[in-house]
mmCIF file of the N, C-alpha and C atoms, coordinates in Angstrom:
data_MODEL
# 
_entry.id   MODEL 
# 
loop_
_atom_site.group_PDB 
_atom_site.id 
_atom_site.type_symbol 
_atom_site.label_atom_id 
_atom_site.label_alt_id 
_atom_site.label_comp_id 
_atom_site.label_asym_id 
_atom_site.label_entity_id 
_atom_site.label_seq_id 
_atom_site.pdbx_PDB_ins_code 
_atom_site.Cartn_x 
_atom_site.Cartn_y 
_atom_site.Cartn_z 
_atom_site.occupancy 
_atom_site.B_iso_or_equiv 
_atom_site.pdbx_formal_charge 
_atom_site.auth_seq_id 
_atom_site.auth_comp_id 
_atom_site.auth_asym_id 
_atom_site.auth_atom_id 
_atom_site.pdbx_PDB_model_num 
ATOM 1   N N  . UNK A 1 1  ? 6.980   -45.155 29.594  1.00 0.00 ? 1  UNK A N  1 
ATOM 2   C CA . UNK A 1 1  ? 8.110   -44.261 29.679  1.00 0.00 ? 1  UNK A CA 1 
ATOM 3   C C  . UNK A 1 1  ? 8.459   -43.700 28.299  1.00 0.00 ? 1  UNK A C  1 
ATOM 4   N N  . UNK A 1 2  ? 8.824   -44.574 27.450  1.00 0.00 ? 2  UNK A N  1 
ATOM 5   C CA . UNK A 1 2  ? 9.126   -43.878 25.945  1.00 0.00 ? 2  UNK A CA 1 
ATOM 6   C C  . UNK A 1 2  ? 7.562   -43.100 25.561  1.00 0.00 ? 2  UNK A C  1 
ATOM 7   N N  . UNK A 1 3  ? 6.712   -43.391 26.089  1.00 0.00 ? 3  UNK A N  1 
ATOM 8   C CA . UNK A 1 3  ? 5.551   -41.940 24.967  1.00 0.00 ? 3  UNK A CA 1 
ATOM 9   C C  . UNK A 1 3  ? 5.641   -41.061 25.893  1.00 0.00 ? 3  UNK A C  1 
ATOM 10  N N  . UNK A 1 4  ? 6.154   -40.663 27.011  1.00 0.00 ? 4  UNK A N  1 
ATOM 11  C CA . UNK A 1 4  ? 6.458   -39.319 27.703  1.00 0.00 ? 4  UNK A CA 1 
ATOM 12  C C  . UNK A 1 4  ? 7.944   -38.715 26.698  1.00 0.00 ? 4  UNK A C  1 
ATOM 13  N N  . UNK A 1 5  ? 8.496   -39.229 26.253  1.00 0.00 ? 5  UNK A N  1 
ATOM 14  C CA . UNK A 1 5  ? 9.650   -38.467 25.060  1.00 0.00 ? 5  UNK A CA 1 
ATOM 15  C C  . UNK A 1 5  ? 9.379   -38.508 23.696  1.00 0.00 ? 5  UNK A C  1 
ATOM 16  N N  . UNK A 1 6  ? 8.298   -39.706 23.130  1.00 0.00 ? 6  UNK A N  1 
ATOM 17  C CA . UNK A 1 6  ? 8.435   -39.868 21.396  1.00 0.00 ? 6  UNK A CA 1 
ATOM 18  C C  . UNK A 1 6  ? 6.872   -40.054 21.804  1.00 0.00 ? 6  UNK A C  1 
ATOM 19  N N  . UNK A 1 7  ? 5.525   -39.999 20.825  1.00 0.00 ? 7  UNK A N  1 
ATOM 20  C CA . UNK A 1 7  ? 4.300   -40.588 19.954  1.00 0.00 ? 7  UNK A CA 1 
ATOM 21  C C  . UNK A 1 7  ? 4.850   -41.613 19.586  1.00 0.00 ? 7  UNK A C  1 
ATOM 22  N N  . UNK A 1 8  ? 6.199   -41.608 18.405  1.00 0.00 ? 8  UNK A N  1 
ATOM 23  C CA . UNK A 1 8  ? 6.245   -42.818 17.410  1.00 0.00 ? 8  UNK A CA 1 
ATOM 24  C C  . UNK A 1 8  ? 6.210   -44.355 18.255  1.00 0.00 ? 8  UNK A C  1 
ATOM 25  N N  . UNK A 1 9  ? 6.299   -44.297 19.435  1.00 0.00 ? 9  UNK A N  1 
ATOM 26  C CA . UNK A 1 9  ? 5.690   -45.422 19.906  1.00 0.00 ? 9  UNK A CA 1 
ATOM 27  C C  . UNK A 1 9  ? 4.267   -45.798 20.816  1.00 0.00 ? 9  UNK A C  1 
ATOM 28  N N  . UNK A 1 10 ? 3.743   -45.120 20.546  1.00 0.00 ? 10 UNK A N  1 
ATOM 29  C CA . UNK A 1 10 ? 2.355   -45.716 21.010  1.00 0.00 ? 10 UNK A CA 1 
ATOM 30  C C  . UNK A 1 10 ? 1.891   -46.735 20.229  1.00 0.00 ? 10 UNK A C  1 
ATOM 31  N N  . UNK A 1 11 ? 0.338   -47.640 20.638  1.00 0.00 ? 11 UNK A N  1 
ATOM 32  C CA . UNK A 1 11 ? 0.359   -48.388 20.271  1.00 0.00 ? 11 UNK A CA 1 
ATOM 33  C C  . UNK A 1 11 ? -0.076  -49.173 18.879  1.00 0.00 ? 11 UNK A C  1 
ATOM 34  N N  . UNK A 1 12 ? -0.819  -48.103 18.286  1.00 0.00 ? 12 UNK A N  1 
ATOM 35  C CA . UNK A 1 12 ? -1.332  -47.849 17.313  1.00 0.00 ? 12 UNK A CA 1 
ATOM 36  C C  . UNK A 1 12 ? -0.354  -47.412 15.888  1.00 0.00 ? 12 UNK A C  1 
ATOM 37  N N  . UNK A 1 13 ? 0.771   -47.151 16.224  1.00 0.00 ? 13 UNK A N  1 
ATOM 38  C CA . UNK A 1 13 ? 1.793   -46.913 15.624  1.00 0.00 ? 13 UNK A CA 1 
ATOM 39  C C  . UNK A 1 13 ? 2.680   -48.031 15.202  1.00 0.00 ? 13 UNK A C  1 
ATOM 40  N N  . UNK A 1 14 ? 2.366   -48.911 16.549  1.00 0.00 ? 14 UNK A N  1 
ATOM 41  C CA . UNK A 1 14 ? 3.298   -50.088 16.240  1.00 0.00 ? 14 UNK A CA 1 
ATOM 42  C C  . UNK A 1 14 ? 3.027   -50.911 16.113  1.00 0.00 ? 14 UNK A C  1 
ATOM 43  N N  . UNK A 1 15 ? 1.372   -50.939 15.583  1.00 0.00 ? 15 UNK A N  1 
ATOM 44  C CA . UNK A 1 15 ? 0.717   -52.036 15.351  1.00 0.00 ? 15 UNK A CA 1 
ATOM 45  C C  . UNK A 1 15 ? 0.688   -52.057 14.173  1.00 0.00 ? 15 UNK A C  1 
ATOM 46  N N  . UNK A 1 16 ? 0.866   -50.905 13.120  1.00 0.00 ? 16 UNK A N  1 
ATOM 47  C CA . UNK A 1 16 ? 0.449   -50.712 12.185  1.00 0.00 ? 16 UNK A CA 1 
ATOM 48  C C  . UNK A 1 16 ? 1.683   -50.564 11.011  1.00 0.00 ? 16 UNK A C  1 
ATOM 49  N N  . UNK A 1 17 ? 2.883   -50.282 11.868  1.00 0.00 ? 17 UNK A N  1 
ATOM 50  C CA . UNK A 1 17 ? 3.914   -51.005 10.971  1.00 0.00 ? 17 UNK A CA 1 
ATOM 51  C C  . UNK A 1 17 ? 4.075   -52.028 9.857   1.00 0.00 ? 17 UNK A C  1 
ATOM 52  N N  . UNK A 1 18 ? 4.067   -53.111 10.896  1.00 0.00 ? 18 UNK A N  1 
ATOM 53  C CA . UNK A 1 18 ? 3.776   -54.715 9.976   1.00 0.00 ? 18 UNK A CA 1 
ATOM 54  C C  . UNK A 1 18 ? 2.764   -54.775 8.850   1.00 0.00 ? 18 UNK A C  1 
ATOM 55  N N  . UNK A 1 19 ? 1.819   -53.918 9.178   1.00 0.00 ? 19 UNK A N  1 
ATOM 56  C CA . UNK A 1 19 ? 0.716   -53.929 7.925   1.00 0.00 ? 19 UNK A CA 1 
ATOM 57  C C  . UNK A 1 19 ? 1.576   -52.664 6.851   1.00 0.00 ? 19 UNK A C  1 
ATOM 58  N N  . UNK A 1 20 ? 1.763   -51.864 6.900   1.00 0.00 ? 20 UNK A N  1 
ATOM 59  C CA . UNK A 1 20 ? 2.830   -50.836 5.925   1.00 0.00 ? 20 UNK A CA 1 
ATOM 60  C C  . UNK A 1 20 ? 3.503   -51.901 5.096   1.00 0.00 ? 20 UNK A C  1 
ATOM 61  N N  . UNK A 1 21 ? 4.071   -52.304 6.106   1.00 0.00 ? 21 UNK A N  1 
ATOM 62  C CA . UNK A 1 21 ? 5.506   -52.698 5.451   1.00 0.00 ? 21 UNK A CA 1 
ATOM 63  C C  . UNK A 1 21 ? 4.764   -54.300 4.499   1.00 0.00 ? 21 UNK A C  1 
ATOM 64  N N  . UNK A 1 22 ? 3.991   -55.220 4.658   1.00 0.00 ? 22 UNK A N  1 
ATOM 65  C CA . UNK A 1 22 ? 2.994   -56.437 4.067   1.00 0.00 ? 22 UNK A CA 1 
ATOM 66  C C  . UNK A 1 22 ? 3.059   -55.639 2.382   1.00 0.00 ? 22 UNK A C  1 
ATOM 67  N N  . UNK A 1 23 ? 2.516   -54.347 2.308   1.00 0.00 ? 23 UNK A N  1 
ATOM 68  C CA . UNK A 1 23 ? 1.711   -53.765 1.396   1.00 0.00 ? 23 UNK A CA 1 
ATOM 69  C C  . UNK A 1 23 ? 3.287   -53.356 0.315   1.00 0.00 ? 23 UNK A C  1 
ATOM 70  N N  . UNK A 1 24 ? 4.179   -52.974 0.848   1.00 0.00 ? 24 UNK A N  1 
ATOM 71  C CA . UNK A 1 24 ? 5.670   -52.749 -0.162  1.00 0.00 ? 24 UNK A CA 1 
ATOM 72  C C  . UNK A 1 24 ? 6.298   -54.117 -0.639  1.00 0.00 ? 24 UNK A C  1 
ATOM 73  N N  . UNK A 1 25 ? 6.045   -55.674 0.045   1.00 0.00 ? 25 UNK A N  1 
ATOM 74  C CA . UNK A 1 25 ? 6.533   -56.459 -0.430  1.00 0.00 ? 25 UNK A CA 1 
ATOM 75  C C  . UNK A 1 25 ? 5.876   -56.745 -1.925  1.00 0.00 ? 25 UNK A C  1 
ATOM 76  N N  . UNK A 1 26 ? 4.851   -57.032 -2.180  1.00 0.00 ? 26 UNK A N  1 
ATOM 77  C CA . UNK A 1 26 ? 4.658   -57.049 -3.993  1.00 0.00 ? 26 UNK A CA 1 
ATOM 78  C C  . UNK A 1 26 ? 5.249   -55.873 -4.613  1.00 0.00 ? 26 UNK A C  1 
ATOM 79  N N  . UNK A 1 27 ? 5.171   -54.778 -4.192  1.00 0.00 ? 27 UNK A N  1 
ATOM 80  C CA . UNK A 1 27 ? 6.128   -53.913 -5.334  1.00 0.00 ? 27 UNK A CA 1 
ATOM 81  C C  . UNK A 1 27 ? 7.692   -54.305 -5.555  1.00 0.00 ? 27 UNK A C  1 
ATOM 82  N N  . UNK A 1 28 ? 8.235   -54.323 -4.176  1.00 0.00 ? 28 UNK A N  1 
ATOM 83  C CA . UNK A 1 28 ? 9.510   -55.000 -4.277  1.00 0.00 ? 28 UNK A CA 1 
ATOM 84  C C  . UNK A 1 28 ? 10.014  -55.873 -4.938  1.00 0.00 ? 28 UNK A C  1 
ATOM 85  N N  . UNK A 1 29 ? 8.856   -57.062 -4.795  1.00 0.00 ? 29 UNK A N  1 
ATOM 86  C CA . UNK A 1 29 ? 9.064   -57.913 -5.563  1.00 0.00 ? 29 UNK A CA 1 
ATOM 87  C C  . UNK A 1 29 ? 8.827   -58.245 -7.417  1.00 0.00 ? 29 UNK A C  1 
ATOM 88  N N  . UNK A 1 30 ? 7.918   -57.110 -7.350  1.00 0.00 ? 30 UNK A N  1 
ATOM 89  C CA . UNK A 1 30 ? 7.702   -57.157 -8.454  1.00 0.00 ? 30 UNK A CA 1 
ATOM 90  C C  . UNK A 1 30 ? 8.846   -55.757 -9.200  1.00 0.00 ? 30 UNK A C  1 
ATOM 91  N N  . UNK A 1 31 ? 9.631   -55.190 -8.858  1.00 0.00 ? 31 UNK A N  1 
ATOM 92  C CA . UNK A 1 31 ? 10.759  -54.417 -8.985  1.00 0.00 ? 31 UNK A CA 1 
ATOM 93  C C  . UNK A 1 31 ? 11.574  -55.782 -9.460  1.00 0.00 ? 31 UNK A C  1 
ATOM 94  N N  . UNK A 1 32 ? 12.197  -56.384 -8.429  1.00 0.00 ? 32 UNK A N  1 
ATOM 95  C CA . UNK A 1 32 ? 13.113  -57.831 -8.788  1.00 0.00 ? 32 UNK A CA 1 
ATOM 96  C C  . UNK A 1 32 ? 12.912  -58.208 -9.883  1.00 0.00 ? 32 UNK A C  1 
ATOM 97  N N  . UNK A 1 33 ? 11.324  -58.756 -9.943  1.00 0.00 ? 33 UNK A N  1 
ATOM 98  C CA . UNK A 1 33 ? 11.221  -59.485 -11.166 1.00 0.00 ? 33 UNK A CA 1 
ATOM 99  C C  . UNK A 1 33 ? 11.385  -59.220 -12.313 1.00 0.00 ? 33 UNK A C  1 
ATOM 100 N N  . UNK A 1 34 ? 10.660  -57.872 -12.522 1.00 0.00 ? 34 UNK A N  1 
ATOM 101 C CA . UNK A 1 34 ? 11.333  -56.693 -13.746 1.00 0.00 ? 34 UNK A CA 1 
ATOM 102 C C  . UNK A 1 34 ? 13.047  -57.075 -14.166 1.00 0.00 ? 34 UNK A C  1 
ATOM 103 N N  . UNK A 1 35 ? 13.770  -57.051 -13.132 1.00 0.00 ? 35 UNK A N  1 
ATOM 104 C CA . UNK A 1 35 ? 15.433  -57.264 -13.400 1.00 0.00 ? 35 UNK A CA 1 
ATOM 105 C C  . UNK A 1 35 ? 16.131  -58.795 -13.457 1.00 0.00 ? 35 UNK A C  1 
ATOM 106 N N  . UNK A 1 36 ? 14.937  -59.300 -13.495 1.00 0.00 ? 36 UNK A N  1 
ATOM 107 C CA . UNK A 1 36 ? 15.425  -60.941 -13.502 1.00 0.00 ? 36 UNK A CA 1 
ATOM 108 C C  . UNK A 1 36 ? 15.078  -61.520 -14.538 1.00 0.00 ? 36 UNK A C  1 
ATOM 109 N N  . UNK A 1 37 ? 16.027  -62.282 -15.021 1.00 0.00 ? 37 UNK A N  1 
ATOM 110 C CA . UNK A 1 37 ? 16.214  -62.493 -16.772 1.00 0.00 ? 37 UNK A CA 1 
ATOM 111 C C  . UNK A 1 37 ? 15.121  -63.812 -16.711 1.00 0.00 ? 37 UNK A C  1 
ATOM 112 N N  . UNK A 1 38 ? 14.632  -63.770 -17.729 1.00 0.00 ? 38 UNK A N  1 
ATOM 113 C CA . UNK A 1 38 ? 13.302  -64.413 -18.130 1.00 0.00 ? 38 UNK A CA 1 
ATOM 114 C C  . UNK A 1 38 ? 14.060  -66.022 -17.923 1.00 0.00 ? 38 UNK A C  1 
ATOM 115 N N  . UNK A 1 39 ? 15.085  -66.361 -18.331 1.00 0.00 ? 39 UNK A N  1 
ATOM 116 C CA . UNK A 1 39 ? 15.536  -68.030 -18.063 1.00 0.00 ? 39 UNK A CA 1 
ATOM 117 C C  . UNK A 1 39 ? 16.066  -68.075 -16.420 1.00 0.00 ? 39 UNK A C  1 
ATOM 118 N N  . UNK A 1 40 ? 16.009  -67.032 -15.975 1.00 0.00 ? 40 UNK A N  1 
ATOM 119 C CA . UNK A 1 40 ? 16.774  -67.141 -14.716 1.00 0.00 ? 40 UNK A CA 1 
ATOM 120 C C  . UNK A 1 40 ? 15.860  -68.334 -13.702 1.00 0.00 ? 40 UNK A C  1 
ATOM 121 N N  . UNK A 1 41 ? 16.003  -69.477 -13.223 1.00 0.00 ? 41 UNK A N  1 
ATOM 122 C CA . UNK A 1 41 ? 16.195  -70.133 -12.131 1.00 0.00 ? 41 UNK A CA 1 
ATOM 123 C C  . UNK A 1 41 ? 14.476  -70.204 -11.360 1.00 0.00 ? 41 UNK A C  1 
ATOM 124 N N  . UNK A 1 42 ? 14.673  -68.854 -10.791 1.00 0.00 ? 42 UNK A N  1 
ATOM 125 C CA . UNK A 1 42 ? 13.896  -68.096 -9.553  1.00 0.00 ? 42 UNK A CA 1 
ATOM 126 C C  . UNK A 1 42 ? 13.095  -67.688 -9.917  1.00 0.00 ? 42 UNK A C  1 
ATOM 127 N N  . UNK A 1 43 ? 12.933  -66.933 -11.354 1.00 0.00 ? 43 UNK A N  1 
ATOM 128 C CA . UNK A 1 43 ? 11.895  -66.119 -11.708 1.00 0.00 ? 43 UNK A CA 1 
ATOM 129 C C  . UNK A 1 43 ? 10.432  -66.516 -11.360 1.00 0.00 ? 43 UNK A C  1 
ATOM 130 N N  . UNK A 1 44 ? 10.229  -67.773 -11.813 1.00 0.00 ? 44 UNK A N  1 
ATOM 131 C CA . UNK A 1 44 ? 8.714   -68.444 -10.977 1.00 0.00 ? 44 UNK A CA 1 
ATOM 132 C C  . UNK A 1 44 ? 8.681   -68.210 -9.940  1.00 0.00 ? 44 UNK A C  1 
ATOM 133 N N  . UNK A 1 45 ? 9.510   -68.776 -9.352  1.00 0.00 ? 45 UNK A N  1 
ATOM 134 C CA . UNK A 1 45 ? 9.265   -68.406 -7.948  1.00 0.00 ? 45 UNK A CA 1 
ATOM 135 C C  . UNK A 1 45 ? 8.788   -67.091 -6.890  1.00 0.00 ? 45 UNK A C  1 
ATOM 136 N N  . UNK A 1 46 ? 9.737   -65.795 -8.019  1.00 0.00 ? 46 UNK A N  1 
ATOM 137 C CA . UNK A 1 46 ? 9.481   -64.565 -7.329  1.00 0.00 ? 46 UNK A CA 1 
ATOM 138 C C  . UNK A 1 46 ? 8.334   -64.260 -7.630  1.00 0.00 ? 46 UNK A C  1 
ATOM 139 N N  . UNK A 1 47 ? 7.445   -64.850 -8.961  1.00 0.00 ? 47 UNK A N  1 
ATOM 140 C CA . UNK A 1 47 ? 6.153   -64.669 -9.529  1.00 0.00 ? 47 UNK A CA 1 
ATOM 141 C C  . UNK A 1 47 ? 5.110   -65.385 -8.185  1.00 0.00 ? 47 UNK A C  1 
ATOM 142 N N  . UNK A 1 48 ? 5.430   -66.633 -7.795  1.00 0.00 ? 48 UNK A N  1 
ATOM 143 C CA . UNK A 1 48 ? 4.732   -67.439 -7.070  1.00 0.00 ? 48 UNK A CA 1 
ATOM 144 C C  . UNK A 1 48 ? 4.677   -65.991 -5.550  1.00 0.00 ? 48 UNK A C  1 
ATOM 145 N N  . UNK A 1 49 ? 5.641   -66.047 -5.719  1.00 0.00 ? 49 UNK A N  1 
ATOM 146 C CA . UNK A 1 49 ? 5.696   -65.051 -3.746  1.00 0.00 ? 49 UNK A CA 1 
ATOM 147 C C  . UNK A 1 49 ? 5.015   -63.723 -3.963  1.00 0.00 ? 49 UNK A C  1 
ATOM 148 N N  . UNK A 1 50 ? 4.806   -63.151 -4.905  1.00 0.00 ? 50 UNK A N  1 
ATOM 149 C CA . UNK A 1 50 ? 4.326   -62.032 -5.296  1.00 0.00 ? 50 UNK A CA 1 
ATOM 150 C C  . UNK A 1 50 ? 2.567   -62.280 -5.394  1.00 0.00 ? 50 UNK A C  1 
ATOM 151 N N  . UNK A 1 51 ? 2.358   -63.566 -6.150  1.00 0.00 ? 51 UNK A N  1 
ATOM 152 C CA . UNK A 1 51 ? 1.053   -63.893 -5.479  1.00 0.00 ? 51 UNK A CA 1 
ATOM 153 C C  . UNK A 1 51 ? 0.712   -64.368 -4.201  1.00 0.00 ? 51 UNK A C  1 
ATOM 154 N N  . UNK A 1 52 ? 1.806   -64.700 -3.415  1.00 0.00 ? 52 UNK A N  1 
ATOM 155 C CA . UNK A 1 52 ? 1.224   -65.540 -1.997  1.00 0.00 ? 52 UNK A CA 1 
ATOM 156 C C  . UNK A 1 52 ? 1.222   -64.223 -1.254  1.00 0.00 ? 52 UNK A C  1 
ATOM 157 N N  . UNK A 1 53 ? 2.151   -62.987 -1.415  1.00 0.00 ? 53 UNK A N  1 
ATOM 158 C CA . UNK A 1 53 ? 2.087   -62.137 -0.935  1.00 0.00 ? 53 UNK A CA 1 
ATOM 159 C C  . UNK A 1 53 ? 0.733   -61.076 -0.956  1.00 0.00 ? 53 UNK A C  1 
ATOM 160 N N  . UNK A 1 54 ? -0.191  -61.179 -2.261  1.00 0.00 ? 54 UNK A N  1 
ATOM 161 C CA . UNK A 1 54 ? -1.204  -60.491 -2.385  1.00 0.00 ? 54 UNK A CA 1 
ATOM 162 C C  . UNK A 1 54 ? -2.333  -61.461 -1.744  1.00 0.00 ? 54 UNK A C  1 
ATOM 163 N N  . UNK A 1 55 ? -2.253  -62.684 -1.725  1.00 0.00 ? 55 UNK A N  1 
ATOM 164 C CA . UNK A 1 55 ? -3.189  -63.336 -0.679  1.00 0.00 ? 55 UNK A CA 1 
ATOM 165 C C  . UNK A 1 55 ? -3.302  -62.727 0.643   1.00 0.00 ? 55 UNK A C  1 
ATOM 166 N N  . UNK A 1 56 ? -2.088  -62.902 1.243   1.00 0.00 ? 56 UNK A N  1 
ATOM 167 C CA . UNK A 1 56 ? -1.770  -62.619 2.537   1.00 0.00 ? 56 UNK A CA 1 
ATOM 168 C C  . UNK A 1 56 ? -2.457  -60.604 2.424   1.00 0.00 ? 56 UNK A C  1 
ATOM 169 N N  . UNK A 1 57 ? -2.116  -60.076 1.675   1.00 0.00 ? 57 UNK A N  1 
ATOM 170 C CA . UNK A 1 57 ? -2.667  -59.152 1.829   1.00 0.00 ? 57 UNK A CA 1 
ATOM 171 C C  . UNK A 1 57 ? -4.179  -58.874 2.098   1.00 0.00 ? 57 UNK A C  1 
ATOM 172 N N  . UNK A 1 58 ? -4.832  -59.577 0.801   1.00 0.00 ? 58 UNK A N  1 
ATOM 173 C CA . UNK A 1 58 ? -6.344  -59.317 1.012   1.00 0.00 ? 58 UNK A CA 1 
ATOM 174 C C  . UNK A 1 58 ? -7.142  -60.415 2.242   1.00 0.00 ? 58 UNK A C  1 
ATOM 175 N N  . UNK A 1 59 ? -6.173  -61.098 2.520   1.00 0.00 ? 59 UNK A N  1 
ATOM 176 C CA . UNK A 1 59 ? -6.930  -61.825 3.831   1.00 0.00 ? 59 UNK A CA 1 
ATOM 177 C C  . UNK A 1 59 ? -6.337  -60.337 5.145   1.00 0.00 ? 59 UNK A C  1 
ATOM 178 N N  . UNK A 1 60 ? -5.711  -59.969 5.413   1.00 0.00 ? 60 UNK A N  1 
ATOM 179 C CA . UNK A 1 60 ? -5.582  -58.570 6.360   1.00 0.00 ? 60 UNK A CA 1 
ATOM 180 C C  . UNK A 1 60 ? -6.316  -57.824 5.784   1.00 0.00 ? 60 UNK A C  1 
ATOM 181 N N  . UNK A 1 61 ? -6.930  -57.341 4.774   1.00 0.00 ? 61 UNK A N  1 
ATOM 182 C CA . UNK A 1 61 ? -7.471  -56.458 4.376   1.00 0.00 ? 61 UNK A CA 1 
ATOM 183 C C  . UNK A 1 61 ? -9.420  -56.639 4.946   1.00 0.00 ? 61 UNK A C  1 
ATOM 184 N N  . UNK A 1 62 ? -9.289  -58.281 4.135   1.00 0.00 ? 62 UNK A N  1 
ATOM 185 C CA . UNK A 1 62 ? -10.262 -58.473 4.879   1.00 0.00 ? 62 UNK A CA 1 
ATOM 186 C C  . UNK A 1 62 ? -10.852 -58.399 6.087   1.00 0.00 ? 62 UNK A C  1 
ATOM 187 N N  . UNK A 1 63 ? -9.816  -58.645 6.708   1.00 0.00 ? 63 UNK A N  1 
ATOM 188 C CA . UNK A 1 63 ? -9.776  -58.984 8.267   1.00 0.00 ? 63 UNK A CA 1 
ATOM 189 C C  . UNK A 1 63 ? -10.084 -57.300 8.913   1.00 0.00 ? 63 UNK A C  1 
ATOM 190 N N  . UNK A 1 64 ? -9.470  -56.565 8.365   1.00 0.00 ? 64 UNK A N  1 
ATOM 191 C CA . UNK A 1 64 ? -9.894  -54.860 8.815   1.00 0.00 ? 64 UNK A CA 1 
ATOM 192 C C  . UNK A 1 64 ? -10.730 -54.605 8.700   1.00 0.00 ? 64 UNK A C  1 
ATOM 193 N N  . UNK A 1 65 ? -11.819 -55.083 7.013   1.00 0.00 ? 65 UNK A N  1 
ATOM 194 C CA . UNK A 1 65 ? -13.193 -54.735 6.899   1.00 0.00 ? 65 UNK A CA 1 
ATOM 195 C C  . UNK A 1 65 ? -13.830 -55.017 8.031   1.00 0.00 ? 65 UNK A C  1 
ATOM 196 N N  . UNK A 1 66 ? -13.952 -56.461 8.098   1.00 0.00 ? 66 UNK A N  1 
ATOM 197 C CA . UNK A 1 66 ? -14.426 -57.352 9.610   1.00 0.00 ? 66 UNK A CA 1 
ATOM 198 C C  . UNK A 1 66 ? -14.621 -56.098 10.383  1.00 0.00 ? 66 UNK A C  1 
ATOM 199 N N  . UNK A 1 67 ? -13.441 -56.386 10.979  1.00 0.00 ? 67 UNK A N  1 
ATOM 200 C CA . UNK A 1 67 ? -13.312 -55.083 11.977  1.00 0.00 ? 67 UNK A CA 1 
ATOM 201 C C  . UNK A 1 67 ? -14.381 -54.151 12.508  1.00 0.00 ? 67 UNK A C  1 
ATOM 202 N N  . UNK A 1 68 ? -14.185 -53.628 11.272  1.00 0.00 ? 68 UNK A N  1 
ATOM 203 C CA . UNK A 1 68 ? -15.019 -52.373 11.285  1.00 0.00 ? 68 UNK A CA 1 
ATOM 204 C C  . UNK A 1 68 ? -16.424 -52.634 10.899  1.00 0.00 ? 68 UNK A C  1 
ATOM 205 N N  . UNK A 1 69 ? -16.721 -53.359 10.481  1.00 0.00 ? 69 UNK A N  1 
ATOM 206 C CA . UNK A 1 69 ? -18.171 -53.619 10.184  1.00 0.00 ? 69 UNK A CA 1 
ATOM 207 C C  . UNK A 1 69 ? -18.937 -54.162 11.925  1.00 0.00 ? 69 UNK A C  1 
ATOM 208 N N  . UNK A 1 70 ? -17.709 -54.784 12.465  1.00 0.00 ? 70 UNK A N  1 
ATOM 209 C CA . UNK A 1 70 ? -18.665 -55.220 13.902  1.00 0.00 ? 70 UNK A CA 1 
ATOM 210 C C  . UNK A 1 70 ? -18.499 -53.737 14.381  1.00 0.00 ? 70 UNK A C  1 
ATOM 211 N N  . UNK A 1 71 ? -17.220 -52.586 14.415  1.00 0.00 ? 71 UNK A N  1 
ATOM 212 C CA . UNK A 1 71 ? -17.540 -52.238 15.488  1.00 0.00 ? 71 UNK A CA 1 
ATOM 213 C C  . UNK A 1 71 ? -18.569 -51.210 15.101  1.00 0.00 ? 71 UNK A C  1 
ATOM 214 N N  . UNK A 1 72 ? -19.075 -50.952 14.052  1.00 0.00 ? 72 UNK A N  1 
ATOM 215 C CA . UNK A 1 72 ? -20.429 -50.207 13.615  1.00 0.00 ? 72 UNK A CA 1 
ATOM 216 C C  . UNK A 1 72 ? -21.348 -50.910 14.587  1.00 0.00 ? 72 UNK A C  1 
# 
């Protein structure tokens, strides 16, 4: 019913969200960190998530190559 009024929801659209949005968390975070005072508390930490976050990335990234290499 909604793709007879909008595209923006088909399924391919809304699959592909979650991966968009994966790819802005290291900048974000690395924006923060820029503004977070070098003794502050957290700062490791936002360093630590900024790498767990680029893991998580190149394992999806990987996972797309995959992909596409079978469906060749």
């Amino acid at each position: 019913m909604a793709s007879s009024i909008t595209h923006s929801w088909d399924l391919p659209s809304l699959l592909i969200k979650p991966v968009q949005r994966l790819l802005k968390y290291p900048l974000l975070l690395a924006a923060i960190i820029e503004q977070t005072p070098d003794d502050h508390g957290d700062k490791e930490n936002l360093k630590a998530a900024v790498e767990k976050m680029e893991e998580v990335i190149r394992g999806v990234s990987e996972g797309c190559r995959r992909i596409e290499i079978v469906k060749e």
